[in-house]
C-alpha positions as MATLAB code, in Angstrom:
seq = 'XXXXXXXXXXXXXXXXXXXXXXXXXXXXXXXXXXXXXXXXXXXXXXXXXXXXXXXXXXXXXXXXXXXXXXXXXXXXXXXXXXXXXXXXXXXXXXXXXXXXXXXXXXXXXXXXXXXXXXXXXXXXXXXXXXXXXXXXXXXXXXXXXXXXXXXXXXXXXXXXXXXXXXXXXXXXXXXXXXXXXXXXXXXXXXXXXXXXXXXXXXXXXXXXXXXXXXXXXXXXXXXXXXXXXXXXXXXXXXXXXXXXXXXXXXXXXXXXXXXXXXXXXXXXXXXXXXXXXXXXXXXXXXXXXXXXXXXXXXXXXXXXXXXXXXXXXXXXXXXXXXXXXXXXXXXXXXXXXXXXXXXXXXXXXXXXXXXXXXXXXXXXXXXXXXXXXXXXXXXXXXXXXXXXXXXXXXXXXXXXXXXXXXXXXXXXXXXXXXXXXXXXXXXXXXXXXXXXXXXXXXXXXXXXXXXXXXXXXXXXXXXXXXXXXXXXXXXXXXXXXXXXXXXXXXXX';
ca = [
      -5.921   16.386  -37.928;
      -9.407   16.025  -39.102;
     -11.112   16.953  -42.581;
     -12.146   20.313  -41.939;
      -8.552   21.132  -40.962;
      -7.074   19.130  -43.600;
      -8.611   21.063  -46.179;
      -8.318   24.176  -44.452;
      -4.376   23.781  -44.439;
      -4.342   23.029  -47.994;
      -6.244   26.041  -49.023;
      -3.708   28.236  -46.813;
      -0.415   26.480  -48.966;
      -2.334   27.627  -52.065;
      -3.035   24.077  -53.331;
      -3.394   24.514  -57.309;
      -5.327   21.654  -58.025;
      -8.028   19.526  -56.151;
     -10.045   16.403  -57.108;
     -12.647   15.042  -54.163;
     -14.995   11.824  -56.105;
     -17.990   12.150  -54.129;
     -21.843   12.375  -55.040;
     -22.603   14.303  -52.012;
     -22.065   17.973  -53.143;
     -23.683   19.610  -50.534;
     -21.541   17.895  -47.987;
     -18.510   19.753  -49.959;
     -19.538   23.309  -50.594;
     -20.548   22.753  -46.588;
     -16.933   21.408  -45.913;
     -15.428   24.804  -48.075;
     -17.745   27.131  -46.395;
     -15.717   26.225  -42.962;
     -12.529   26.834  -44.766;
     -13.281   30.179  -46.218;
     -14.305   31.413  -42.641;
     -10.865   30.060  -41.448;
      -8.548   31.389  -44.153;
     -11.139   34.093  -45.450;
     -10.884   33.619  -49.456;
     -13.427   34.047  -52.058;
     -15.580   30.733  -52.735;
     -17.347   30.297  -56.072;
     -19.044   27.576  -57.305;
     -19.270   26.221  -61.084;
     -22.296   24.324  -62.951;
     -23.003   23.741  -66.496;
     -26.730   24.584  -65.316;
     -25.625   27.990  -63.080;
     -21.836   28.965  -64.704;
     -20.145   30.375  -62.247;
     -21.393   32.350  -59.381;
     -20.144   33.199  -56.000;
     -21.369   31.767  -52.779;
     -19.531   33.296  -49.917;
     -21.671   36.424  -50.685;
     -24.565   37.196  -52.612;
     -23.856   38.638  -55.952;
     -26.134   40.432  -58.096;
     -24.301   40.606  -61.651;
     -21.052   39.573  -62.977;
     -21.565   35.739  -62.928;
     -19.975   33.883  -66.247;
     -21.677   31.969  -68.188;
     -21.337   27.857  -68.369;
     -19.144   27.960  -71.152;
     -16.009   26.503  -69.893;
     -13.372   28.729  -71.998;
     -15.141   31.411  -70.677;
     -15.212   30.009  -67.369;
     -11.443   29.345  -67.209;
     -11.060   33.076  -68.677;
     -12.871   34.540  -65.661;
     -10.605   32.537  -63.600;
      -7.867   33.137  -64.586;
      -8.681   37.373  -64.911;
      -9.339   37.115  -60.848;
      -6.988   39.147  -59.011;
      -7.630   37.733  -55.904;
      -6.642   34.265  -55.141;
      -9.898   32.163  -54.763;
     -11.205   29.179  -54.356;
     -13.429   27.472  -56.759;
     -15.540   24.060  -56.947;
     -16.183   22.941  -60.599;
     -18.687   20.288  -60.439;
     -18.450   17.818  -63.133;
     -16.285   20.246  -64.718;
     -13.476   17.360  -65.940;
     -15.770   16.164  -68.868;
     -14.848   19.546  -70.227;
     -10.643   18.937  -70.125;
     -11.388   16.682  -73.665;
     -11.098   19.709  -75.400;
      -7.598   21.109  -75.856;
      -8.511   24.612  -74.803;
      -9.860   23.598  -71.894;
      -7.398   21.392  -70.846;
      -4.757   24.174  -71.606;
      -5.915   26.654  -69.688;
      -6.832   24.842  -66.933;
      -3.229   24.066  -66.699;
      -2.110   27.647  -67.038;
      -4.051   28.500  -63.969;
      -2.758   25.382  -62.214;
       0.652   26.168  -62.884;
       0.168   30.070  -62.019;
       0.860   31.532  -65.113;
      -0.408   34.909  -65.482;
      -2.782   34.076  -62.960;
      -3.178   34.488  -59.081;
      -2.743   31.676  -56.532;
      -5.927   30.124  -57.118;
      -7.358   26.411  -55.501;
      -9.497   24.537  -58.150;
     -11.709   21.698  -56.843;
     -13.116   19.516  -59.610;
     -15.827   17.185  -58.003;
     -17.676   14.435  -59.444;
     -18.683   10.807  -58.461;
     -15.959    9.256  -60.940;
     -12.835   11.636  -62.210;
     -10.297   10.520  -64.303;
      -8.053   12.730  -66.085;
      -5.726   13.462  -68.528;
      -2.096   12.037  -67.473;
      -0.638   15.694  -67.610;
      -3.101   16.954  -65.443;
      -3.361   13.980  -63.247;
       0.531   14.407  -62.227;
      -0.572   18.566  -61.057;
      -3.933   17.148  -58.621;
      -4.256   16.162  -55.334;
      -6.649   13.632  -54.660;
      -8.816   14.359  -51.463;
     -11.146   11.422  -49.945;
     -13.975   13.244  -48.346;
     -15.014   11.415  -45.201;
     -18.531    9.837  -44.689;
     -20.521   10.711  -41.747;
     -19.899   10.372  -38.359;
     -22.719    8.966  -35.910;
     -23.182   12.818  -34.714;
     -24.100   13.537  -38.374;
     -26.449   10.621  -38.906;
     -28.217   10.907  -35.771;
     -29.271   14.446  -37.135;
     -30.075   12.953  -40.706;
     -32.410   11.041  -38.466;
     -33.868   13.947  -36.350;
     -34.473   15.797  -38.997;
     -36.293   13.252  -41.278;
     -38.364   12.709  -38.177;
     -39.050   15.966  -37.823;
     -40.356   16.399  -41.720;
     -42.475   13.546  -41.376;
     -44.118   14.812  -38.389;
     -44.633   18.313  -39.736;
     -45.827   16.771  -43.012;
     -48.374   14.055  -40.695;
     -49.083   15.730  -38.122;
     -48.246   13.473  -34.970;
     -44.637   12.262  -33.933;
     -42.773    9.190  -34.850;
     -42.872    6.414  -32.757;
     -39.195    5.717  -31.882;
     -37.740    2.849  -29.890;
     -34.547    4.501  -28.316;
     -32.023    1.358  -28.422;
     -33.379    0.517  -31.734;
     -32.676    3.785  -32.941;
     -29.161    4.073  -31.997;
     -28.607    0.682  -33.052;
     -30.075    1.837  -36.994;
     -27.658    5.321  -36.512;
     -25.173    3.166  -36.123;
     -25.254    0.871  -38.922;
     -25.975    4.228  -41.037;
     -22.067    4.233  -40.545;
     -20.428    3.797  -44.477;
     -23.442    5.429  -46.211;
     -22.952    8.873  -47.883;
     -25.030   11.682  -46.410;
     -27.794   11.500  -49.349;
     -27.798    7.650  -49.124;
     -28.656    7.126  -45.136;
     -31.174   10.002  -45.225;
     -33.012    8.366  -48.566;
     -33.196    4.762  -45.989;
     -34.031    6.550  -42.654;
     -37.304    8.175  -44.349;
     -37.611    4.524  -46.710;
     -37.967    3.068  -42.620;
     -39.950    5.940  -41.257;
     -42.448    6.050  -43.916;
     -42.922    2.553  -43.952;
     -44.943    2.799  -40.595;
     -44.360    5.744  -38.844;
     -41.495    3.698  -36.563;
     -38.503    3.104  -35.848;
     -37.494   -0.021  -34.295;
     -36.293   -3.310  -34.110;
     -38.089   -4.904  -36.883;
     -36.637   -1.946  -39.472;
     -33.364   -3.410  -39.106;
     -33.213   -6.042  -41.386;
     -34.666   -3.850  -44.039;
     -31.720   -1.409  -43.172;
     -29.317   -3.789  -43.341;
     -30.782   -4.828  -46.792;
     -31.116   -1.675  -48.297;
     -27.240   -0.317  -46.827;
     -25.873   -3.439  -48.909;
     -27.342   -3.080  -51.590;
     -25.968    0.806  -51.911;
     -22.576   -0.249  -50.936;
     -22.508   -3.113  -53.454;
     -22.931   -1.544  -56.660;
     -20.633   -4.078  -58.046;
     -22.176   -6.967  -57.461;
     -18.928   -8.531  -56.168;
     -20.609   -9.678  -53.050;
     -23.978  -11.516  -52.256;
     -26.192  -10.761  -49.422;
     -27.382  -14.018  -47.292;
     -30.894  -12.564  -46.504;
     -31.892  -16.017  -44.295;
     -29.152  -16.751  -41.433;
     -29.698  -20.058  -39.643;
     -29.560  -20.970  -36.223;
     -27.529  -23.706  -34.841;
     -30.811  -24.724  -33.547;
     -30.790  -25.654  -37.532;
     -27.439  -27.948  -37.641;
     -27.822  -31.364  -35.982;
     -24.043  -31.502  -34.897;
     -21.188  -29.429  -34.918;
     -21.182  -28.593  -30.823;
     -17.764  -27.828  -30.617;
     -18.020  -24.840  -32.903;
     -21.684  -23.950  -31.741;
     -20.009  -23.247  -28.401;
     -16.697  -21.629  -29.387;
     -18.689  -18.631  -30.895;
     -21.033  -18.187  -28.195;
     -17.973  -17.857  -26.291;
     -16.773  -15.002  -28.479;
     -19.765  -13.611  -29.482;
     -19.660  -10.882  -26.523;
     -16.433   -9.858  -27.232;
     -17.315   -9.448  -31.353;
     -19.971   -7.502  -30.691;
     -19.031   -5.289  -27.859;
     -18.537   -1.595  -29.310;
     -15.695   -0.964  -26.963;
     -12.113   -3.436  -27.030;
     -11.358   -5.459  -24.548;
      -7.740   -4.682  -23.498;
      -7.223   -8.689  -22.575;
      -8.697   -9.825  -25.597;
      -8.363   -9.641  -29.285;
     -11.431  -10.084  -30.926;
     -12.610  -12.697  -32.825;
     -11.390  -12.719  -36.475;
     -12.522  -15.890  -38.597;
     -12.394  -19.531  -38.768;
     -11.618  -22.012  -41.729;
     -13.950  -24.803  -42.115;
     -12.496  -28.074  -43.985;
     -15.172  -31.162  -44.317;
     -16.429  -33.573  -46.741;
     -18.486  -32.127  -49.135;
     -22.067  -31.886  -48.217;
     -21.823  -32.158  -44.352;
     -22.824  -28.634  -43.594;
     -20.212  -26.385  -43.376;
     -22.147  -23.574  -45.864;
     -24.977  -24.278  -43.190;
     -22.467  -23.702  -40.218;
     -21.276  -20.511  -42.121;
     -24.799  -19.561  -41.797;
     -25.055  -20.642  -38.274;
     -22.067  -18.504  -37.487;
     -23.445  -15.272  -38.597;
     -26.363  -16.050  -36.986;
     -24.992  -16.442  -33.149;
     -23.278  -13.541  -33.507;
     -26.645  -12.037  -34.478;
     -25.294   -9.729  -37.723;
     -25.266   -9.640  -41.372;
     -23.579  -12.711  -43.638;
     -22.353  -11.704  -47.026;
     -20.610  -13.991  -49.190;
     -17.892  -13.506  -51.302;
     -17.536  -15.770  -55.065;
     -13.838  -15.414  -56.330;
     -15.545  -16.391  -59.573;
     -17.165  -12.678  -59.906;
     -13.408  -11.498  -58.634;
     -11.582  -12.632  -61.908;
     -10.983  -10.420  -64.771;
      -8.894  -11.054  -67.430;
      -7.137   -7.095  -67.763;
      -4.694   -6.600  -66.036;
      -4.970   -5.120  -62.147;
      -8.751   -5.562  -62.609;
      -8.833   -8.750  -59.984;
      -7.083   -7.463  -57.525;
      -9.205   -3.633  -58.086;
     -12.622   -5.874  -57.345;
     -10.800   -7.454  -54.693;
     -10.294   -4.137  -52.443;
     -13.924   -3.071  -53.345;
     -15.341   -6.367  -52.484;
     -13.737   -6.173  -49.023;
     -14.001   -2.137  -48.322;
     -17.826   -2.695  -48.812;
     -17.820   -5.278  -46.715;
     -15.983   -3.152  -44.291;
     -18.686   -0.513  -44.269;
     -21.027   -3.249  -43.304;
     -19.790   -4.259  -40.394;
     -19.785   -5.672  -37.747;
     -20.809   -8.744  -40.226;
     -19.374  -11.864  -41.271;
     -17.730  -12.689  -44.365;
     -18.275  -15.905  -46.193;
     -15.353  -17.044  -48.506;
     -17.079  -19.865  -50.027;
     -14.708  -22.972  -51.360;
     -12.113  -20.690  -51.088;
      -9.121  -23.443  -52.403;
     -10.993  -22.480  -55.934;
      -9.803  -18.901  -55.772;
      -6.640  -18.814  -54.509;
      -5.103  -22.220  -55.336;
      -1.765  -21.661  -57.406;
      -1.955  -21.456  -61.367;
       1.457  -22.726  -61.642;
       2.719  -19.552  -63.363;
      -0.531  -19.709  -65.842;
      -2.837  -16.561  -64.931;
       0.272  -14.635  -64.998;
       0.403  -14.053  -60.906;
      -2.924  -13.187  -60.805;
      -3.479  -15.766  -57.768;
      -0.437  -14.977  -55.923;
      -1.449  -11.121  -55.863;
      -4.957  -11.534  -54.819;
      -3.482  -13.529  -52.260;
      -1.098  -11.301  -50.689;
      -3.655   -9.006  -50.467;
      -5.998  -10.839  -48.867;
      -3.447  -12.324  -46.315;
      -2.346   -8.725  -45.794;
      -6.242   -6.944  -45.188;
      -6.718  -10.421  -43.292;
      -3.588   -9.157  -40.855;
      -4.948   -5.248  -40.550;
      -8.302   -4.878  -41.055;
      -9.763   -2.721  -38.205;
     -13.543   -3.041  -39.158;
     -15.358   -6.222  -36.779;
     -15.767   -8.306  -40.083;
     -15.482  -12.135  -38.962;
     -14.088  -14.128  -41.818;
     -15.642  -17.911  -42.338;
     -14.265  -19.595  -45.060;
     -14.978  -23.145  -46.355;
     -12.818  -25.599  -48.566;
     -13.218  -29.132  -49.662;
      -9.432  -29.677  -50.995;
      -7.046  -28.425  -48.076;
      -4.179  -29.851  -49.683;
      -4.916  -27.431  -52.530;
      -4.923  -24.267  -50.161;
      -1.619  -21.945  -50.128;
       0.481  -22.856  -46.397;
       0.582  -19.053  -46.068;
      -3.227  -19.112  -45.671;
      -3.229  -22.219  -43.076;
      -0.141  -21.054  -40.326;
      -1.369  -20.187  -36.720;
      -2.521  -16.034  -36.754;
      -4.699  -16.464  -39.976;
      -7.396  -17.451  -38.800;
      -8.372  -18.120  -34.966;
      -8.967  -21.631  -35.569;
      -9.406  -24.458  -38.103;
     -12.329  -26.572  -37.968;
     -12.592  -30.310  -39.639;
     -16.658  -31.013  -40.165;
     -16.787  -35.155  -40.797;
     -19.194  -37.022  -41.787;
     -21.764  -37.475  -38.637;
     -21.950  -39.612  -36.480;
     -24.572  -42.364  -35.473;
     -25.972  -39.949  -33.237;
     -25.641  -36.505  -35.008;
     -27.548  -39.035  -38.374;
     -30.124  -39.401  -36.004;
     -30.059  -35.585  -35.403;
     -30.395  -35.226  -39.138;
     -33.377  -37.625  -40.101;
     -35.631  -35.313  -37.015;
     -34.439  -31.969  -38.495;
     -35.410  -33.065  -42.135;
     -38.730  -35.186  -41.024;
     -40.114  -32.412  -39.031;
     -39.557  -29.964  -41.743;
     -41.288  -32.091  -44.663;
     -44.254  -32.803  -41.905;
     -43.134  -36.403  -40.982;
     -43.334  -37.571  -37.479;
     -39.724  -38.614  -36.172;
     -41.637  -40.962  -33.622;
     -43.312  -43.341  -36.036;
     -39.519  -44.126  -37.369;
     -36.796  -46.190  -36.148;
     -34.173  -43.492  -35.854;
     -31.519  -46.068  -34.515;
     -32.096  -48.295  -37.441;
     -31.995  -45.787  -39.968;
     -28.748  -44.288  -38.604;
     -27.334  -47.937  -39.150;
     -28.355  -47.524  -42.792;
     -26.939  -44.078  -43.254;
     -23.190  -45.201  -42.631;
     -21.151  -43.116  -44.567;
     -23.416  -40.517  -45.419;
     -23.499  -37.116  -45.197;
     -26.544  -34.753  -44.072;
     -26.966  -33.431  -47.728;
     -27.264  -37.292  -48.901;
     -29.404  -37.829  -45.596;
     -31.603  -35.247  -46.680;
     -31.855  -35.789  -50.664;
     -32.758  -39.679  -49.451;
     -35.712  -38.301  -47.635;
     -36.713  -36.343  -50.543;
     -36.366  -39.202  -53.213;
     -38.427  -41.698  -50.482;
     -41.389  -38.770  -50.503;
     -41.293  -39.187  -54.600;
     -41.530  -42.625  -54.410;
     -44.412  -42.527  -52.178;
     -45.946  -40.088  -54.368;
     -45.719  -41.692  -56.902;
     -46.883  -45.421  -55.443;
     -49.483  -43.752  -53.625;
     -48.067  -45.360  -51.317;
     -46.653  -43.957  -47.818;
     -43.493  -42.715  -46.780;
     -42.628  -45.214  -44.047;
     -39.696  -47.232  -42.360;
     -39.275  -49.068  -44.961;
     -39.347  -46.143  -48.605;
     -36.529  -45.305  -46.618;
     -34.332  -47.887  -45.763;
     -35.239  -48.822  -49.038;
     -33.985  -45.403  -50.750;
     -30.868  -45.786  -48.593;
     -29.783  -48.599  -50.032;
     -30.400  -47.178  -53.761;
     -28.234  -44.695  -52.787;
     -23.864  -44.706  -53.310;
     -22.678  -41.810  -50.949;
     -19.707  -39.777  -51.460;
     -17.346  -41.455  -48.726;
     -18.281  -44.655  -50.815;
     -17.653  -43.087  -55.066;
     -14.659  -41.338  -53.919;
     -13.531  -43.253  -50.627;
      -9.722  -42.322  -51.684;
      -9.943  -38.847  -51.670;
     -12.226  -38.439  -48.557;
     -10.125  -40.646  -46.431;
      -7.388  -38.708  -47.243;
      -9.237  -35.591  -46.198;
     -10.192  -37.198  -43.013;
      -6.671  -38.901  -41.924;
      -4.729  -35.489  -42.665;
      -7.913  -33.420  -40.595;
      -7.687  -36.007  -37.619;
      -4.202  -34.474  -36.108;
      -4.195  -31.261  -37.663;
      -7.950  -29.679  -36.906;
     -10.316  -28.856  -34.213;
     -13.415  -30.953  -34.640;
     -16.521  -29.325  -35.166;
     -18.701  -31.453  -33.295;
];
């Protein structure tokens, strides 16, 4: 049963009391103008700008006033059983009087089987009327509706410009549907943003569409939107991985399931810290070619109660409404790693119901989270279904360091080829690409500030200055490494 008749069936029962939370009004006097020509009821519409006035048929006189006594009065003195959308009416129930006869009509005494409809973006309402309402989600658009959001804005522009819009065909169904999660007033406001920009649409308004959609749908500011993707052109290493997403990056993206094969889901990527698995996060979003967004469990935590796990379910139904994407969980042992009893079961309900949304979730969101401390992560989490498979990045080897010094020479305008590559990767036992990096960095300091010339030797020289992780805390990344060498897929 869809909306239309869902609301249509409801009206016909004589439903006393409706709440629908939307900002898109239009969308519901539209949705109760279908109903009335299916069960053929008076519709009226409220304002504290307009009162009350009826919209099935023009009226001439008789509308009430915005007063909201007098509002409910009129109501109530209707002998015919209507239907009627208060917008922003619930304000009003502070008052007693209000509130009382709102509930005299809802309950039907001395007054005809009316429907009330409050609407508004955010209702909350007294607890004895709350237990006489039924809540009603109103749906978003479908990609019928959008794709005439985006006709029509076309169509403005050109009668405002005089000449057509220039429209890419696969670009424009591709924007349509990533419209998919916005309101009606929300994708309309970024299809004309994208066709006033230049007259276009096409490929290259994309990433502006993708920008703009998240930053609608995250309101919050739960989640944070990776605007630069790598490549794993970018990652010296990490082949094994590189080449199980390319392998499943058909099947992610493909609009239609494959009966054979269940579609990618996530991976969890243990590693020493600084050996690239935020960059292979990245990476991963970028060869499937869609949107990263990371979730911090720090922004999550609030200390009333029910409040984590409510910014939980928003965090992750935005990110929903943005797929297909992929969801970064960064050091996610931080957020979900047992109190011991001390944040009062906070942990253990966020999660449950992240293990649960990780189970159904229907949207094409691919889930990449990163840890440091496995042994700290929750054995729920790490069993076989979770995630499609657990990754272990180590620190590189020989080769892969050699990988590393090119990647970072080239980018700080160094010729690899004046180097010894081999030697240097001798030097750089032990070390990860972050400390690879960083000892480029301090070298081109030194030589800056020497006047001097950053050579073979600044760097073998910064090298040895240099204590690497594996070396300060050789304990705890051994351990890491001996429990990741039977238990993980190697990323490289």
């Amino acid at each position: 049963m869809n909306e239309l008749e869902d609301l249509t069936t409801l009206v016909r029962a004589a439903t006393p009391l409706l709440v629908i939370e939307t900002v898109d009004e239009q969308r519901v006097i539209d949705c109760f103008r279908h109903v009335i020509s299916q069960s053929l009821r008076p519709l009226w519409r409220w304002t504290l700008i307009d009162g009350l006035t009826r919209l099935d048929f023009l009226q001439s006189d008789g509308d009430v006033a915005p007063d909201a006594t007098a509002t409910l009065e009129a109501i109530r003195g209707q002998n015919e059983g209507g239907i009627f959308l208060l917008f922003d009416f619930h304000s009003l129930l502070r008052y007693a009087m209000s509130l009382r006869q709102l509930r005299e009509i809802v309950q039907r005494h001395r007054s005809s089987a009316h429907t009330i409809v409050l609407v508004g973006a955010r209702i909350e309402l007294p607890e004895e009327l709350e237990a006489l309402a039924l809540r009603v989600p109103l749906s978003l658009p479908d990609i019928k509706e959008l794709a005439g959001i985006m006709r029509g804005e076309a169509a403005a522009w050109q009668r405002e410009q005089g000449r057509r819009v220039e429209v890419d065909g696969e670009a424009a169904r591709t924007i349509v549907r990533n419209l998919l999660g916005l309101s009606a007033p929300d994708a309309r406001r970024i299809v004309r943003k994208l066709i006033y920009n230049d007259g276009a649409l096409g490929a290259a308004d994309l990433p502006e569409l993708m920008q703009s959609k998240f930053e609608l749908l995250n309101r919050s500011g739960l989640l944070h939107y990776e605007y630069a993707t790598a490549s794993f052109a970018d990652i010296a290493g990490v082949s094994r991985l590189r080449a199980w997403v390319q392998r499943r990056r058909q099947v992610f993206l493909d609009p239609a399931p494959t009966p054979m094969l269940d579609p990618p889901r996530g991976v969890l990527l243990l590693g020493v810290q600084g050996c690239g698995k935020s960059l292979a996060a990245k990476a991963i979003a970028g060869g499937f070619g869609v949107p990263l967004v990371r979730l911090d469990f720090g922004t999550l935590y609030n200390k009333y109660q029910g409040e984590t796990e409510k910014n939980l379910r928003e965090a992750l139904h935005s990110t929903e409404l943005l797929s297909p994407c992929v969801l970064w969980i960064d050091e996610i042992e931080k957020g979900l790693a047992s109190g011991g009893g001390e944040d009062g079961g906070v942990s253990r309900r966020v999660l449950g119901y992240l293990l649960t949304w990780m189970a159904e979730r229907k949207a094409k969101v691919f889930v990449v989270a990163t840890a440091n401390a496995v042994l700290e992560l929750p054995a729920e989490l790490l069993r076989k279904g979770r995630f499609d498979e657990i990754f272990f990045v180590d620190l590189p080897s020989p080769e892969v360091r050699e990988a590393i010094f090119t990647l970072h020479l080239t980018r700080r305008q160094l010729e690899p080829g004046t180097f010894d590559l081999p030697a240097l990767a001798v030097a750089s036992e032990g070390f990860s690409g972050a400390e690879i990096e960083q000892t480029i960095v301090s070298a081109l300091y030194d030589a800056v500030g020497n006047h001097g010339a950053t050579d073979q030797a600044a760097l073998l020289g910064a090298l040895a200055q240099t204590r690497p992780l594996s070396v300060l805390m050789r304990e705890q990344v051994e351990t890491l490494r001996v429990w990741a060498r039977e238990r993980c897929i190697a990323a490289d």
